[in-house]
N, C-alpha and C positions, 0 to 999 in steps of 0.2 A: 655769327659763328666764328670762332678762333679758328689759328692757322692747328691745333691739335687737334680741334673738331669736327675739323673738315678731314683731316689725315685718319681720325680712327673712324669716321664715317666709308671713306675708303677702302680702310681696312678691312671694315664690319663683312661691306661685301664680299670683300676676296678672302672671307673667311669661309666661304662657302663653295661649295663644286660649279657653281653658274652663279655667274651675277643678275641674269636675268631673274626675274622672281617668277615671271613664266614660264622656264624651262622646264620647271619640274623637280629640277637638281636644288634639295634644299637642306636643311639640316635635323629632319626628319630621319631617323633613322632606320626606321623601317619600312619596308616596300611598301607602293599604295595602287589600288586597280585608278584610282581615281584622281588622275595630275592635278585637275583642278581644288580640290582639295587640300594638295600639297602647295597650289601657287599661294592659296588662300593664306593658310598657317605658314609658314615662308616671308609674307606680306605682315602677318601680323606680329611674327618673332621681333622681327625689324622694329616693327614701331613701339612694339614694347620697349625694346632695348633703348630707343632712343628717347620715350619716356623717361626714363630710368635717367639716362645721361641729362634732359633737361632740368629733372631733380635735383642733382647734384650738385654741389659746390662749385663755385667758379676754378677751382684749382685743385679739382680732383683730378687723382691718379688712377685711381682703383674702385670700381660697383661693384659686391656683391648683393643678390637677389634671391631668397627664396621664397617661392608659394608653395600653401598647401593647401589647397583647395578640394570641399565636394558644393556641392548645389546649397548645401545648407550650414556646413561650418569651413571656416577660413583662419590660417592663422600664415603670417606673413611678415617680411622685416627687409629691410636693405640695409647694406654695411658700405659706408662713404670713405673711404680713404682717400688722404694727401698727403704730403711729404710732413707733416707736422704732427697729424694725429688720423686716428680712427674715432667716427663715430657711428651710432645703431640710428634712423630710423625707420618710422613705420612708409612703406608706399604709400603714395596719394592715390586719390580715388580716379585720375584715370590709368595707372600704372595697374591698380586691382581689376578695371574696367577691361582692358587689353589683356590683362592677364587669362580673364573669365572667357571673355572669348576667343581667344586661342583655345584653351581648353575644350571647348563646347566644339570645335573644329576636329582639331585633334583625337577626340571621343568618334568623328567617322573612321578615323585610319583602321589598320586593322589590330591593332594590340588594343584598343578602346580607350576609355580615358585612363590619364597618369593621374597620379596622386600627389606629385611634388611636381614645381621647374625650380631649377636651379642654373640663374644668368652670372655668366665672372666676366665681367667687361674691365679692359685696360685701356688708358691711354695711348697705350705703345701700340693698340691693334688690335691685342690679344683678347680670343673673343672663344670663351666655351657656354655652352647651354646641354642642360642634360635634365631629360624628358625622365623622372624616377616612377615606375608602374610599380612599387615594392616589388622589384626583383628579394629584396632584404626587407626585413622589418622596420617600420618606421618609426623614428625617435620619439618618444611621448609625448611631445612639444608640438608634433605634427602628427596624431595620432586622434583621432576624434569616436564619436560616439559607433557602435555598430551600425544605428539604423541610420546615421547617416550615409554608411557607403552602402547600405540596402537600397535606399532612396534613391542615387546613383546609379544603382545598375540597375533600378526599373525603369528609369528617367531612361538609361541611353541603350536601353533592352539588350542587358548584360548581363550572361550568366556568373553565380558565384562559383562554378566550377573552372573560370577561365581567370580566375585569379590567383595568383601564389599560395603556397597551402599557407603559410599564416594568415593570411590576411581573408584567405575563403573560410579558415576556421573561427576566425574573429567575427565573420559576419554572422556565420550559418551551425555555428558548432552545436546551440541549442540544447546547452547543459549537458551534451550525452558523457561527459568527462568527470562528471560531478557524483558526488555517491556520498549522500548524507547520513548519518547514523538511522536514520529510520527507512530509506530505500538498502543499505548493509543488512538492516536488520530481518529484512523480507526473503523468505527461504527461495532459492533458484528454482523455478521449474525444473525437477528431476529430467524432464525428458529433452534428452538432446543437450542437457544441459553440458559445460566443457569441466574438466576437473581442473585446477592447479598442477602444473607442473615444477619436477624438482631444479633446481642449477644446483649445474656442478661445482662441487668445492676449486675445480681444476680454469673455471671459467670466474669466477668470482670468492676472494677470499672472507673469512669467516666474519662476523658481525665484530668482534672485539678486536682484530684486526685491522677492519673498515675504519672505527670508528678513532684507535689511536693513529693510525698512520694520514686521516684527515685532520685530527686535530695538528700532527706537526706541520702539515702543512698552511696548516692556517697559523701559527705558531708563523715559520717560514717565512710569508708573505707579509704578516706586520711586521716584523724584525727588519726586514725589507722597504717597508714603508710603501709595498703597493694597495695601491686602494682597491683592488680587483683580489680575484683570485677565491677560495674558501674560507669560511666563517664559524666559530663554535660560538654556540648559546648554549645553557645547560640543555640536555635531554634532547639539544637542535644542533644540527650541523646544516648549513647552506654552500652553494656551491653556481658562480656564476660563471661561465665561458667567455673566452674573447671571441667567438665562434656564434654566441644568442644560446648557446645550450647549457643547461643547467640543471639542479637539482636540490632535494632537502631527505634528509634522514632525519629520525626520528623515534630515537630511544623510548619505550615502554616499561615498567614495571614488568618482573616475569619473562624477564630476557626474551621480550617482543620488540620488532623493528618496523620501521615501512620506509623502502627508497624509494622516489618516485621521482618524475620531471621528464625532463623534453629535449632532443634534437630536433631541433626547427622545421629540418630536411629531409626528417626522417619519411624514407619512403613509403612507409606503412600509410602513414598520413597522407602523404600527395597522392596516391594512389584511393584511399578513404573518398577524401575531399572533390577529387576530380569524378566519383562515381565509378570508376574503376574496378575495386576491389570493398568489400564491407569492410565495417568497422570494426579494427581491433576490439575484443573485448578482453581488456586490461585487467578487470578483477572476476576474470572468470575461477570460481575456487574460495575467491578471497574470504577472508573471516569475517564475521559481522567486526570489527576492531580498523579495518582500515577501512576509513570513513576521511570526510572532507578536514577535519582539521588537523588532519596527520598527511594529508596529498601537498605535494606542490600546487603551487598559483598558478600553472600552467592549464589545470583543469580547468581551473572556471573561465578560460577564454579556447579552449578546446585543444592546446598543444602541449598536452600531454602524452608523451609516445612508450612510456614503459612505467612499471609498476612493477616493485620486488618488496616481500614482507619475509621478515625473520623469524621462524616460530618453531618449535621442540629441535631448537640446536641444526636449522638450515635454513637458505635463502628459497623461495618460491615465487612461483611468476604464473600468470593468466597468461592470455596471447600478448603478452611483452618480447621484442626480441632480444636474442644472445649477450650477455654483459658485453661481447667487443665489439658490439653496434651501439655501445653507450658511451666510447672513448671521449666522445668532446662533448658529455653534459656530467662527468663525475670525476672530479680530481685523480690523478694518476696514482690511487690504492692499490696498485695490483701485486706487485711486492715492497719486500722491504726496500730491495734497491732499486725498483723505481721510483720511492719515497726520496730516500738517499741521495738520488739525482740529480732531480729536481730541488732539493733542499741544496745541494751544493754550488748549484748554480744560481742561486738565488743570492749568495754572499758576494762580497766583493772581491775578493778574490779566491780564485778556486786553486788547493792542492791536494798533494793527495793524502795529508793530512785534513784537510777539508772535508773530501770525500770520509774520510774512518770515523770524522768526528760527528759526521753526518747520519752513518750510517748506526753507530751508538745511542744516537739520540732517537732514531726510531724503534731500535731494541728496547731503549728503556720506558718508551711511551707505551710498546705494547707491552710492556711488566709492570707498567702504574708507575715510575718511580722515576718519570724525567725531570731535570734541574736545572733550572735557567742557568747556573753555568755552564751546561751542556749547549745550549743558544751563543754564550756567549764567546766560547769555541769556534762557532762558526761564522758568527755575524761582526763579531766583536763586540767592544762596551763603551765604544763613543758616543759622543750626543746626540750623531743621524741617525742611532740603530733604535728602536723602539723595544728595545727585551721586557719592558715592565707589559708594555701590551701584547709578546709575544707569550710572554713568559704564562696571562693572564687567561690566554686561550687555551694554555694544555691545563690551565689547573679550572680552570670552568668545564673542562672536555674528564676531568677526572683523572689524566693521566702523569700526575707531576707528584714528586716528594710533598707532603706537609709539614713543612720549615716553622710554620706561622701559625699552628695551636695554640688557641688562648688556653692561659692558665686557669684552672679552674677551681672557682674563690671558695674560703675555707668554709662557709656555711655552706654552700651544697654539698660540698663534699660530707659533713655533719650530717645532712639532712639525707644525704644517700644509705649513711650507716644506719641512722636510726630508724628508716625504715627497712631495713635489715634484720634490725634487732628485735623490733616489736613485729614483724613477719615470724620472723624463727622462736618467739617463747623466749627470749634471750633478756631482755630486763626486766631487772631482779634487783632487791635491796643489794645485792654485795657489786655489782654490775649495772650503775642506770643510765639511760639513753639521757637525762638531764647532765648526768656528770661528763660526755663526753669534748674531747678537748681533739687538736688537729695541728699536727706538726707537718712545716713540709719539707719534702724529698724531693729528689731527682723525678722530675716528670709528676709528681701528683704530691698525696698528703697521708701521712699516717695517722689514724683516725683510734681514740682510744680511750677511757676512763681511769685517770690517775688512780694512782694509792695515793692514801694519808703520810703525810711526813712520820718516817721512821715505821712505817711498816712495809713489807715485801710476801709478798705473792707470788705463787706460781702456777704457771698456767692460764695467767687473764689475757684474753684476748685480743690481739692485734687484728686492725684492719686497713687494708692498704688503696685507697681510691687514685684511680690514676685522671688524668687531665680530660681524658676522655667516657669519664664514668663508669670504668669498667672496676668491678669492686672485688677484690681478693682479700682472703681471710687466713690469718695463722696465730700464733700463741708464744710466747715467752719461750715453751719449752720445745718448740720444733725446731725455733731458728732463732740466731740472732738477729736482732731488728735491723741491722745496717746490712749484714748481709743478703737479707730477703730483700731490702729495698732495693741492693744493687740489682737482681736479678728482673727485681718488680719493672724498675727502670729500662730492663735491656728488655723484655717483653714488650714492654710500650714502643720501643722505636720500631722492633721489629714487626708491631702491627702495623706501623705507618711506615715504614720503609725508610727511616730517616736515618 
């Protein structure tokens, strides 16, 4: 043993309330009816630790250690620092050996068994250990199968009501969250059954509101280059929390919605979970349409805590509570200026130009007609700022100018008129759908059957197809053809807002 070996072996002690491992005073943190129990796990911390330490490099600085252990799945790593480098290995088998029983020890106390340990030993002394029972949700990495923590709590005759609501929902949730097109489709028991309730326009704003004032924030957040934050897919918006809470909407055909997801915390749940109170029934009301591929992922592991659907022009909810019990799982939609806010603070620098330019860009998202240079106002157009993917979310979300209309090639547009023509009784020897030819104009193509060199006509028909196949009809004698085209042209932007 070195002279550093011997010094953080020292220290390891007096990292503790009693050196004695008898005492009782350990690093257990929880009260125990039973010392002896405590001397035991106390005893065994130690010599984990000091496994760990004989593992290690001869001129290590720094152990870290996590387990994650049930009786039946393990997943585990130590991290070796020295003055040179960091490297990962796995623990050796008596480091997992010490671990296991520590655990099976600690499973007497009275919080029951932990689900993580997490050892940070230093050379200098410095000595923490932290016993993780998912007070929080545990990282997927260290997340294992349900029936393995089932297995667990029969193994150490443990209820799953005396675990975290995540974690007693993960075991025990037992699909009640799930609601597949064919159980939607099954009429409710009329009796007793609960009706859908309305929300107020005053508690939650309107569905095309929601849906532009997420997309700029999602817009916001890549411009930003955070990897967190809300997300547009067409017809999908998602929505992660720094918090575990979250959410997905989900645009319909027929101006139908469904918002659905989860506060982790939410007390309805812990209250459910613990046997307390019954289980929310979230689609109570609901239409046969909101079904499982329109829910958050939250259901199929039971932390689902609210459910709202959009249908003849309002938001509705089963026993979901209040939208301002849903602040940390749905991006800050609630006005324009809290949109504005948050988008302003997201730039690098904030003024109160910032903020107006901010606050613009939410007005025009909710009129369809926002403009990546509206972005690039607020974030600027250097190489850090991402506008082409911020820019990519409002026009995926629907809510951005279309700058970037293909043109639309002169055989279709032919091919539009001539079924036009042969629809309406319209060619004719003096007018045939073979003779027709296509010139183009501002925004599309004027579509038409010449005269013969040195003859003139009045009255043959003009047709005007624009880029977006929309087909208008005029004639020699109503208007001049450059003049209708101007107009033809200022109707096309005006349908696209450009």
């Amino acid at each position: 043993m070195t002279d550093d070996d011997a010094s953080f072996s020292e220290a390891f002690h007096d990292a503790f309330p009693g050196r004695d491992a008898d005492s009782g005073q350990v690093l257990i943190p929880e009260p125990a009816a039973d010392p002896a129990v405590l001397a035991l796990a106390d005893r065994q911390a130690r010599s984990l630790a000091e496994c760990l330490i004989a593992e290690a490099p001869s001129d290590w600085r720094r152990v870290t250690a996590v387990f994650a252990l049930t009786l039946r799945s393990e997943a585990s790593r130590v991290l070796h620092s020295t003055d040179r480098a960091s490297t990962n290995a796995a623990p050796g088998p008596d480091a997992l050996r010490l671990a296991r029983e520590l655990r099976r020890t600690t499973a007497r106390l009275p919080r029951g068994p932990w689900w993580r340990l997490t050892l940070d030993l230093r050379v200098d002394g410095g000595v923490e250990v932290d016993f993780d029972y998912g007070d929080e949700p545990l990282p997927d990495e260290h997340l294992f199968a349900p029936e393995d923590y089932q297995a667990d709590l029969e193994a150490f005759d443990w209820s799953a009501e005396k675990l975290p609501t995540w974690l007693s929902a993960f075991v025990s949730h037992g699909g009640r969250q799930m609601r597949s097109p064919r159980k939607a489709a099954v009429p409710a028991d009329t009796r007793g059954a609960r009706s859908a309730q309305g929300v107020s326009p005053k508690e939650m704003p309107g569905l095309t509101e929601t849906w532009a004032r997420w997309a700029v924030l999602s817009a916001a957040f890549v411009a930003a280059g955070s990897e967190r934050g809300p997300r547009m897919q067409p017809s999908h918006a998602r929505f992660e929390g720094s918090t575990r809470g979250g959410s997905t909407l989900w645009m319909l055909a027929g101006d139908l919605a469904v918002l659905s997801g989860g506060v982790w915390d939410a007390p309805s749940l812990a209250d459910a979970y613990r046997g307390d109170a019954p289980h929310p029934e979230l689609f109570a009301g609901a239409p046969i349409w909101v079904a499982d591929p329109l829910l958050d992922e939250r259901g199929k592991v039971g932390l689902m805590s609210f459910c709202y659907w959009w249908e003849s022009g309002r938001w509705l909810r089963g026993e979901s509570p209040k939208a301002e019990e849903l602040a940390t799982a749905i991006p800050g939609v609630w006005t324009s200026g809290t949109v504005a806010g948050i988008v302003s603070k997201l730039a690098q620098r904030v003024t109160r130009d910032t903020e107006t330019a901010a606050l613009r860009l939410v007005t025009a998202a909710e009129g369809g007609f926002a403009e990546r240079g509206m972005l690039a106002e607020i974030f600027g157009n250097d190489e850090d700022t991402d506008l082409d993917g911020a820019y990519h979310q409002l026009v995926m979300a629907g809510v951005a100018h279309r700058t970037d209309l293909p043109q639309l090639p002169r055989h279709q547009a032919i091919a539009i008129v001539s079924r036009y023509m042969i629809a309406h009784d319209l060619d004719n020897p003096d007018y045939r759908v073979a003779d027709l030819v296509a010139d183009r104009v501002d925004c599309g193509w004027m579509v038409y059957a010449p005269v013969t060199d040195g003859e003139m006509r009045i009255g043959r028909g003009l047709f005007f197809v624009a880029d977006d196949e929309v087909l208008e009809t005029t004639d020699t004698q109503s208007s001049y053809p450059h003049q209708y085209a101007e107009k033809f042209a200022r109707r096309y932007r005006e349908r696209w807002g450009l």
